[in-house]
C-alpha positions in Angstrom: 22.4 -17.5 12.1 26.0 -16.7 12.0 25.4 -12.9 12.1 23.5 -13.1 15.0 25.6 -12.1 18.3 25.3 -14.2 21.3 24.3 -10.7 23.1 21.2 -11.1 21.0 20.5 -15.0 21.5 20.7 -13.7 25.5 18.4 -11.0 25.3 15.8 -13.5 23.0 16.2 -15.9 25.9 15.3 -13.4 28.3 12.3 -12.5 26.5 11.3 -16.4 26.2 10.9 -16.2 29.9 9.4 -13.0 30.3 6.7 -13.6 27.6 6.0 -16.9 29.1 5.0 -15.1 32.0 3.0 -12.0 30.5 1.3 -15.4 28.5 0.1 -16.9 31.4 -2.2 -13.9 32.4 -2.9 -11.8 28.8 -5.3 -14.0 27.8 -7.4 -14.4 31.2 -7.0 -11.1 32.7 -10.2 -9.0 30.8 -12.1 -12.6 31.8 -10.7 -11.7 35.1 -11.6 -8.1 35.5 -15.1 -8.1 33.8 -16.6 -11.4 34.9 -14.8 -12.2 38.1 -14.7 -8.8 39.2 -17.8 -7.8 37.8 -16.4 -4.7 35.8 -17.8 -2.9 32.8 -16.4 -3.1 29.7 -15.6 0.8 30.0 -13.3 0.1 33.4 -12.2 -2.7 31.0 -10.9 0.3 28.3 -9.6 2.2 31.4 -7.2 -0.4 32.3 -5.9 -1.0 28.7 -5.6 2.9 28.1 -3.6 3.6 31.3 -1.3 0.7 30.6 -1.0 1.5 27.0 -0.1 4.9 27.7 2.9 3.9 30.7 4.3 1.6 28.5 4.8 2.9 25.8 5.3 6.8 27.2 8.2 5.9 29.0 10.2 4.8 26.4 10.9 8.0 24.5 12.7 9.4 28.6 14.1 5.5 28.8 15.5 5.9 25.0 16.5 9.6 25.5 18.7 8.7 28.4 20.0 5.8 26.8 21.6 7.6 24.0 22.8 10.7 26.4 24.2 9.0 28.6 24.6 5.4 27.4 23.1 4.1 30.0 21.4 0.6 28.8 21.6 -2.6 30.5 21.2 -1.0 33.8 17.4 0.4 32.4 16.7 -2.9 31.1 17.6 -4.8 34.2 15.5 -2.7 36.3 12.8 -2.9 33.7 12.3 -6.8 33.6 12.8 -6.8 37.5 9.6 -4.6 37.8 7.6 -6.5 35.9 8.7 -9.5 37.6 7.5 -8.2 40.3 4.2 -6.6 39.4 3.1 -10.0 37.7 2.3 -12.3 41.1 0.7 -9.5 42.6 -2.9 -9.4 40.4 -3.4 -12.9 42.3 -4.3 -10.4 45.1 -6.5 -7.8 43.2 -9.9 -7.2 43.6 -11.5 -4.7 42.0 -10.5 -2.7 39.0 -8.3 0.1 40.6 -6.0 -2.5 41.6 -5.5 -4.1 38.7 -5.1 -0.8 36.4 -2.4 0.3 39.2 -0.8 -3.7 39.4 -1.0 -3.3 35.2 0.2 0.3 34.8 3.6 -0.9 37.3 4.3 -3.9 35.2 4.2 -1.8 31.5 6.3 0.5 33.4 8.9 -1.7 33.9 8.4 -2.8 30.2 8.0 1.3 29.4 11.4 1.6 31.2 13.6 -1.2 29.4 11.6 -1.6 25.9 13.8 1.4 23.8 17.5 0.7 25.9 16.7 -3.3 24.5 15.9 -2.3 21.2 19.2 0.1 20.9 21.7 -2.9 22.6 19.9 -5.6 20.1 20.6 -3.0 17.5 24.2 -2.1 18.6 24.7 -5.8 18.6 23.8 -6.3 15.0 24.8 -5.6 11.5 23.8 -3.0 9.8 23.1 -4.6 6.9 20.8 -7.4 9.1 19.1 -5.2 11.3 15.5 -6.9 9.8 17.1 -10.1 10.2 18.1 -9.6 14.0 14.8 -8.4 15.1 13.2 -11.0 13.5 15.3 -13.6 15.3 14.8 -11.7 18.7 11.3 -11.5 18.2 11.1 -15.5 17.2 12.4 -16.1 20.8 10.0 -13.6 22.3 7.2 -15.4 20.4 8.9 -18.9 21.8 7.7 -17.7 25.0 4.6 -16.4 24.4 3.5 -19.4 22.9 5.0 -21.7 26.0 3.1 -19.8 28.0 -0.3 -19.9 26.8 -0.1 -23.7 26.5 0.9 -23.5 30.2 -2.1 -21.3 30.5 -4.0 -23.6 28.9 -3.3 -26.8 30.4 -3.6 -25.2 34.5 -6.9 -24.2 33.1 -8.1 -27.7 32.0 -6.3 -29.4 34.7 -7.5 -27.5 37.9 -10.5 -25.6 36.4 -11.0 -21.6 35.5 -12.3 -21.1 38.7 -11.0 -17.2 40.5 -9.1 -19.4 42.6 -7.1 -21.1 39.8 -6.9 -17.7 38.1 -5.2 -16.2 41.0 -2.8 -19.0 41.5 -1.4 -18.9 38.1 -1.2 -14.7 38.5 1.5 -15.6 41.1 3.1 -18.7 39.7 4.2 -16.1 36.8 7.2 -15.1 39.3 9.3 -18.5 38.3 9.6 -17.6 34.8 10.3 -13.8 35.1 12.5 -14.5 37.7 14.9 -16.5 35.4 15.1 -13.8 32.6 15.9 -11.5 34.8 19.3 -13.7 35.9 20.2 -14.1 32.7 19.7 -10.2 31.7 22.1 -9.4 34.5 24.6 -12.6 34.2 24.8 -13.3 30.9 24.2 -9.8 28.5 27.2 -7.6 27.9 26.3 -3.8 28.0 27.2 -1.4 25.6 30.4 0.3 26.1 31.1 4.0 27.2 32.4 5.5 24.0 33.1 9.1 25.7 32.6 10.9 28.8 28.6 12.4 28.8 28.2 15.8 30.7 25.5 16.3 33.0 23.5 18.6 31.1 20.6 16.9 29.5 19.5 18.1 25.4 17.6 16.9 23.7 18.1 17.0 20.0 16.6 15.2 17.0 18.8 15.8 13.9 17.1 16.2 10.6 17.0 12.5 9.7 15.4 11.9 12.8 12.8 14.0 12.2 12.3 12.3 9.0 12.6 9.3 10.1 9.6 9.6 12.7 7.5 11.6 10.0 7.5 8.5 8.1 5.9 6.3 10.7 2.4 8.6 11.3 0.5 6.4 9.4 1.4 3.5 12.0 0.2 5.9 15.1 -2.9 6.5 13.5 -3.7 2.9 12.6 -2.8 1.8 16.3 -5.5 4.0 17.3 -8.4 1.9 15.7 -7.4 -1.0 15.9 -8.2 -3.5 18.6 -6.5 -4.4 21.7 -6.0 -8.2 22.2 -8.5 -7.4 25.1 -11.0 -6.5 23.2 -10.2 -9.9 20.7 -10.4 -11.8 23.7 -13.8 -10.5 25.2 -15.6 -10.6 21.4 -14.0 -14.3 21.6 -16.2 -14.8 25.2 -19.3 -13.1 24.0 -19.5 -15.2 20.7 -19.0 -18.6 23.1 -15.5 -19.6 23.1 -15.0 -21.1 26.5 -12.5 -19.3 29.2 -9.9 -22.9 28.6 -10.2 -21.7 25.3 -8.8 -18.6 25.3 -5.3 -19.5 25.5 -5.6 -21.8 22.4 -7.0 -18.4 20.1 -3.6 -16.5 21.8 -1.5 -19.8 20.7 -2.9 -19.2 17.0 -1.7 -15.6 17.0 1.7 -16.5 18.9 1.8 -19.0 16.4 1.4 -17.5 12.9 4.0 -15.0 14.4 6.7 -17.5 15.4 6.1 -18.6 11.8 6.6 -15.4 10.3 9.0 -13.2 12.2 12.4 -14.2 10.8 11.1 -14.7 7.2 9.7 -11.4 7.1 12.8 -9.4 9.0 14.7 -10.9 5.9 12.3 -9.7 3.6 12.3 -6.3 5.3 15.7 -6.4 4.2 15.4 -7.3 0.7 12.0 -5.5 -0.6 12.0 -2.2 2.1 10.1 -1.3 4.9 6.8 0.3 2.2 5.9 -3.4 0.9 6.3 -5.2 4.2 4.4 -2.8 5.9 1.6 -2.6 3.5 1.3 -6.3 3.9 0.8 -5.9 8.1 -1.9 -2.6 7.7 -4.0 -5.5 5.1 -3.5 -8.5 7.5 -4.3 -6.0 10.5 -7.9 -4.9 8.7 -8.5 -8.9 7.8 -8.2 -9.1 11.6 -10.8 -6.8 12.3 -12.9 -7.6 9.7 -13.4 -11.3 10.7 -13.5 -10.2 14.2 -16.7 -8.0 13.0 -18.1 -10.8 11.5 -18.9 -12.2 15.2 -18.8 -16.1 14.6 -16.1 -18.4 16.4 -14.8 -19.8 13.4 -14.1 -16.2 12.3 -12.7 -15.4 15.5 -10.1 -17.9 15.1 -9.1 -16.6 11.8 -9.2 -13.2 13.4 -6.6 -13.9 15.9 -4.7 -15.4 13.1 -4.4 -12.4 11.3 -4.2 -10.2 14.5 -0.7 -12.2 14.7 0.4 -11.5 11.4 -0.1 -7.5 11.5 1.6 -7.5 15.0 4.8 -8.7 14.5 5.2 -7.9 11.1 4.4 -4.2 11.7 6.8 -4.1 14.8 9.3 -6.3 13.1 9.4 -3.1 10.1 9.3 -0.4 11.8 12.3 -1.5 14.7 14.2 -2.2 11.5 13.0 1.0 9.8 14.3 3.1 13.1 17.5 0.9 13.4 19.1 1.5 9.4 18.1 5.4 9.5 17.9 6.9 12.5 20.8 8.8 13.7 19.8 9.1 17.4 18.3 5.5 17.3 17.2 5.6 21.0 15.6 8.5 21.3 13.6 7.7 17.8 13.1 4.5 19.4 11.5 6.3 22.0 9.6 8.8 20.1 8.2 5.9 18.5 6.9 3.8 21.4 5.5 7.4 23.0 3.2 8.2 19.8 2.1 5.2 20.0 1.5 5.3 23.6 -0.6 8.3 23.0 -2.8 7.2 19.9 -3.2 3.5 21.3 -4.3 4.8 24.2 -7.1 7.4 23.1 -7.8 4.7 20.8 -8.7 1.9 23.9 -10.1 4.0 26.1 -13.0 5.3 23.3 -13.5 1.6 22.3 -14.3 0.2 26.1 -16.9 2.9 26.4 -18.2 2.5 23.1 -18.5 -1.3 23.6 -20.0 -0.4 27.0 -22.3 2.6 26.1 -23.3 1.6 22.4 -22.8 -2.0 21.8 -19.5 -4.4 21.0 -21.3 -4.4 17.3 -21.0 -0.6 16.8 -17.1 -0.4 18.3 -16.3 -3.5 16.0 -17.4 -1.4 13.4 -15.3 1.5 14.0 -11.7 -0.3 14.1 -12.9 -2.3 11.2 -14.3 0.9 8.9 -10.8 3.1 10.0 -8.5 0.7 9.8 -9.4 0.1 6.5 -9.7 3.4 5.6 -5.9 4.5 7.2 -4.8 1.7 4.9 -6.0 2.6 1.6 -4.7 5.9 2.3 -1.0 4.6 3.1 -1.2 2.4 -0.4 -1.6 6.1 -2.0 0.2 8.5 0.2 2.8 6.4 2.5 6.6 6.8 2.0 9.5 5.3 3.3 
């Protein structure tokens, strides 16, 4: 833990507050927008496409402008703030528009700050630890997540999963995200001005870069088929896990990754980005798989393992940018934008599958691709 800078230990705090929040409405919200609301499945996809797409779009123009100008803490500031904001406000939504417009502001405040937070963690490590600092980062941001899903979990069986109670909890989110933001702007140091920046905006990827991003396709691809947590969670309701329940599924996948982040950032480190990486595109098809097999106790298992490829394959890749990249936040941002764009194809042809042609045949698909995308990166992928 020595190598980890307090700048870091700040910024994991301030994503212990901010996932606590996010936590206490992930796991309800498509119980929220299909049942409450009475929504399809396909408005469902909608939703998750649109907010895919902002938030992770963003970041390539939030990256990009980091690195020209070295701008950072200011983007990440006003990133948390939006979301802070955004959060209470789906305690007042009532049909689907609002929600995809109160979902799409909050991912673009996470859009905005997501590739500036990845270049200060990354300035503010070794280079030799990069895996390592992630890792610890993203065992804070897991922290929260998990604090807040046994928040979620407890209002539920307390008061009830009534809308009412729902809607209340959507705007209790404000305490949390509130503090993370006052220790983003009190307590993190920005990166210093190294030279004076011109006005005239360039953008450039050097050589490296470039091969540096061709390196990741096999990622974008895979993030098209497989499953948003949205879709995990309403499989989870249609099998007959109980709404109270929910929460305790997202606690299993908070869980295994709270377990496994900072073990495998060091590994990352030790063994290369190829092996790691190979183990999160298996535990991500052992996630659909079990999913496909429609059962709860499957279900559990699936969420398990839906942990395991998500923070492992995020933990690599950050990493992966961070020790080869010369421009690291544009890359960063290149990165987040592809997958933007494939993630989001990807969930908006899986809600109107699942609403068209069954939740059997769309299982089907992210199982049968995923699969397939990983057998070719055992054969083909380089790093």
């Amino acid at each position: 833990m020595s190598t980890i800078n307090k700048n870091v230990v700040m910024m994991g705090l301030v994503s212990y507050f901010t996932d606590f929040a996010s936590a206490m409405i992930t796991p309800i919200l498509p119980i929220f927008v299909v049942i409450v609301l009475h929504e399809g499945m396909d408005k469902l996809g909608l939703i998750v496409a649109v907010a895919t797409f902002i938030s992770y779009a963003l970041r390539i123009f939030s990256g990009y402008i980091a690195d020209k100008f070295e701008v950072v803490k200011p983007l990440v500031v006003g990133g948390y703030l939006l979301s802070t904001i955004s959060k209470p406000l789906f305690g007042f939504a009532h049909d689907y528009i609002a929600v995809g417009a109160l979902r799409s502001a909050e991912r673009f405040g996470k859009g905005v700050r997501a590739a500036p937070k990845d270049l200060l963690i990354s300035h503010y490590s070794h280079k030799d630890h990069s895996g390592k600092t992630f890792g610890f980062h993203k065992t804070l941001d897991l922290a929260g997540e998990l604090s807040g899903a046994l928040f979620l979990f407890l209002m539920l069986y307390h008061f009830g999963q009534s809308e009412t109670v729902m809607r209340n909890i959507f705007m209790a989110t404000i305490i949390p995200g509130l503090i993370g933001v006052f220790i983003v702007i009190f307590f993190v140091k920005d990166i210093q001005k190294k030279q004076d920046i011109g006005p005239r905006l360039t953008f450039r990827l050097t050589q490296q870069d470039k091969q540096t991003a061709k390196r990741l396709v096999f990622y974008f691809f895979y993030m098209m088929f497989a499953l948003d947590s949205a879709y995990f969670t309403m499989e989870a309701k249609s099998v007959g896990i109980a709404t109270l329940v929910i929460p305790l599924l997202f606690m299993v996948s908070t869980t295994m990754q709270s377990l496994t982040s900072y073990y495998f950032g060091m590994l990352t480190d030790k063994i290369g980005v190829k092996k790691v990486m190979g183990v999160a595109y298996t535990s991500g098809v052992f996630a659909q798989f079990f999913l496909f097999l429609q059962t709860p106790m499957f279900t559990w298992i699936a969420f398990g393992f839906l942990g395991l490829f998500t923070v492992i394959s995020l933990n690599a890749n950050r990493s992966y940018i961070a020790k080869t990249a010369d421009n690291r936040g544009v890359v960063f941002g290149l990165f987040y934008a592809c997958v933007a764009l494939f993630g989001a194809v990807g969930a908006y042809i899986s809600g109107v599958i699942w609403e068209h042609y069954g939740m059997h045949a769309s299982l089907t698909l992210s199982f049968v691709a995923t699969a397939v995308i990983t057998l070719l990166f055992f054969v083909k992928g380089k790093f």
